[in-house]
N, C-alpha and C positions, 0 to 999 in steps of 0.2 A: 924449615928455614924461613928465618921475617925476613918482606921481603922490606924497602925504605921507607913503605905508605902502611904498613901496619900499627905506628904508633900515633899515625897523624889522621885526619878529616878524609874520608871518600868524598868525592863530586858532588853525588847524591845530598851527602850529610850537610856542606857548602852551600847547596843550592836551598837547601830548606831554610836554613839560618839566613842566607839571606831575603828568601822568600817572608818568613817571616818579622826580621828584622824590617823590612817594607812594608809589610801589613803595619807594625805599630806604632811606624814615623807615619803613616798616613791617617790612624786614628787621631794619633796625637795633633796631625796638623787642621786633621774636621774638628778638632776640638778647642782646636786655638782659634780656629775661623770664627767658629759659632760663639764661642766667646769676647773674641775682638767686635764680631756683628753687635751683639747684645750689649754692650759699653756705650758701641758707637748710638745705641739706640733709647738707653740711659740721659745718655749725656746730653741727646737732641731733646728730649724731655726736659731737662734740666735745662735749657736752651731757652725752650718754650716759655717755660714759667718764670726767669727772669724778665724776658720780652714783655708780657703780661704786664708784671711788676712796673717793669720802666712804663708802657704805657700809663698805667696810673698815675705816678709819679708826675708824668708829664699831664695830666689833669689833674695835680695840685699843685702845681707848679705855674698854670699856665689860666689867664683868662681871659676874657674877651670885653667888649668899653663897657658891659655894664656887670664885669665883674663874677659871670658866670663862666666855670671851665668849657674846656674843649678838648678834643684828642685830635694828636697828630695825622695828617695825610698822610698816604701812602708816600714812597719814592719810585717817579712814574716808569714802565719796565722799558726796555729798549722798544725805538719803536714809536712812547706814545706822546703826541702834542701835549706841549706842555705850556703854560702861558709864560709871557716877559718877565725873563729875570731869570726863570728856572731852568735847570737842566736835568735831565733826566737819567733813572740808570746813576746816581751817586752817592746812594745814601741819603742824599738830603730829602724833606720833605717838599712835595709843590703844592704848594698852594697859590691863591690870586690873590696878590697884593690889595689888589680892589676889591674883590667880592667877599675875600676871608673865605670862599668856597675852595676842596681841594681840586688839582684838576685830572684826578681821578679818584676813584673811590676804590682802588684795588691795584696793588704793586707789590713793590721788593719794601720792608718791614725798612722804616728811615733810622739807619744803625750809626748814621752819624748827629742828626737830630735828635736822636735819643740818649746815643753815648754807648751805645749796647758794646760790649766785647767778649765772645768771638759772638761777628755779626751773621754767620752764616751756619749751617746746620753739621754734625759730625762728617759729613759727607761733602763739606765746602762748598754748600750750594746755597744759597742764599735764602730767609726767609720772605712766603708770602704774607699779602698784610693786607685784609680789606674792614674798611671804616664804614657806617651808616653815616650819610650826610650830615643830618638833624644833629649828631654828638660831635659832630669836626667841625662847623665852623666858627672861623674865629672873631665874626661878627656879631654872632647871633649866641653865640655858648649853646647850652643844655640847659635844659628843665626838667627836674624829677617827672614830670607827667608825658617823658618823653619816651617814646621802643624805638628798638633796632629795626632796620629791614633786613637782618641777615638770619640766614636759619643753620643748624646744623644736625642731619639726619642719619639714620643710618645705614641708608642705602640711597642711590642716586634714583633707582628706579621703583617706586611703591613703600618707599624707605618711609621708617616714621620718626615723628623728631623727636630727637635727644634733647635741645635748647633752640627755644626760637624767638625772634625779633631779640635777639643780640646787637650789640656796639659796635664789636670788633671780635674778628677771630685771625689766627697767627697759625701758619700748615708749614709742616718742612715733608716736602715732599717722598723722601727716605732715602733708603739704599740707592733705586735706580733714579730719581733724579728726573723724571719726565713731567713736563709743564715749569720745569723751577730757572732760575737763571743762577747759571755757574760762576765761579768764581774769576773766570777773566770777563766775566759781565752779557756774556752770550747766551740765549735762549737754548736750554736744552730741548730734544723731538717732545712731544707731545704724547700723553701718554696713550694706550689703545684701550683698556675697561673702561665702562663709564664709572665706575665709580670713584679713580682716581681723576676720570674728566671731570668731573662734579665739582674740583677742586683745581681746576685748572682753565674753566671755560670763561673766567669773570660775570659771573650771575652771584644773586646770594645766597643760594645754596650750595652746603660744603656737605663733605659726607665724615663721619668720624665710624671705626670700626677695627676690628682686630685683623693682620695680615694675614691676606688669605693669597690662595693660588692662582692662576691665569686660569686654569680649569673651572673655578669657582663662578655663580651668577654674578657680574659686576664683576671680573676678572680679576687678574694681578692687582694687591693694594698693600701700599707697605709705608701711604701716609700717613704721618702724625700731626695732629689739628687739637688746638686748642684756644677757646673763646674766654673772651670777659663779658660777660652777666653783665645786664645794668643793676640787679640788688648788688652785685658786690659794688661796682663803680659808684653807687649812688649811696651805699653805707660807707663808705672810705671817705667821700665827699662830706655827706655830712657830718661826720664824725668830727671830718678838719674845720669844720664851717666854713666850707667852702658852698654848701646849698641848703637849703635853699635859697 
């Protein structure tokens, strides 16, 4: 004799199918993760090299009384004095009305001085943004016979350089977001490897390198950093005759 449950599902048979139907929503969702990461990671690239772009732009755009360009100041990050007139922490650039000097050489990328949109990284964190004096100001301009003071290596500690005495370089800090300023304008903690501190301590050395683990020499890093060259700045300029 059947008994009611011989033509349907045992517990057992239930409990697999759902077991497994678990297992492959949960592939499926590491696989949407790691895809949605990888976009966000795209796109902050993509971020990058606009930023670049408009910095140019704004050195052919912009010149100083005797007609040679400049690049924009930073926008100074919460926190830093700023001289009469400026405010800090808004986008805008500070610079001194008087001196044409900026009054800092390292902040938040000025997204509204530039016009950039979206100003901030796939992760809503805002870009950092450090200038060499000599190429900012707006008294003095640039001179092809002029270097960066910034370097960009590949490790913070013994690291060797990828590009040095650079202009300007542009970091979105990544996924987690430490040293960056967030989106309601607050200073996110501080990272703990040095090698993401390298890019967060205001010195001119930045570190550029592929994301590695918190186990790794130089710890957790999942910064993206990208510089403009004085050859390129300096063949876009002359190009426009805008130099010599």
């Amino acid at each position: 004799m059947k008994t009611p449950f011989d033509s349907g599902f045992t517990l057992i048979e239930m409990a697999i199918a759902l077991f497994i139907l678990a297992l492959l929503m949960g592939t499926g969702l590491s696989l949407l993760s790691a895809e949605l990461e990888q976009r966000h990671v795209e796109d902050t690239h993509d971020r990058l090299k606009d930023a670049r772009e408009m910095l140019l732009g704004y050195a052919l755009s912009h010149a100083a009384v005797d007609a040679r360009p400049y690049l924009p100041c930073p926008d100074a990050r919460p926190g830093t004095s700023v001289s009469s007139g400026n405010v800090s922490n808004d986008g805008q650039e500070d610079r001194n009305a008087l001196t044409g000097a900026c009054d800092t050489q390292e902040g938040n990328l000025p997204w509204v001085t530039l016009g950039l949109t979206p100003h901030s990284d796939a992760w809503a964190n805002r870009l950092r943004y450090r200038v060499s004096g000599n190429f900012s100001n707006r008294n003095a301009g640039m001179q092809l016979s002029y270097m960066g003071d910034i370097n960009i290596l590949d490790a913070a500690s013994g690291g060797i350089g990828i590009a040095l005495n650079v202009p300007a370089v542009i970091v979105s800090h990544g996924k987690n977001g430490m040293g960056a300023i967030n989106s309601a304008g607050l200073a996110n903690p501080m990272p703990n490897g040095s090698n993401e501190s390298a890019n967060a301590d205001i010195t001119v050395n930045f570190v550029s390198r592929t994301t590695s683990s918190a186990g790794t020499a130089g710890g957790y890093f999942d910064d993206q950093v990208i510089w403009l060259s004085q050859y390129t700045l300096f063949n876009r300029l002359v190009q426009a005759g805008r130099l010599p």
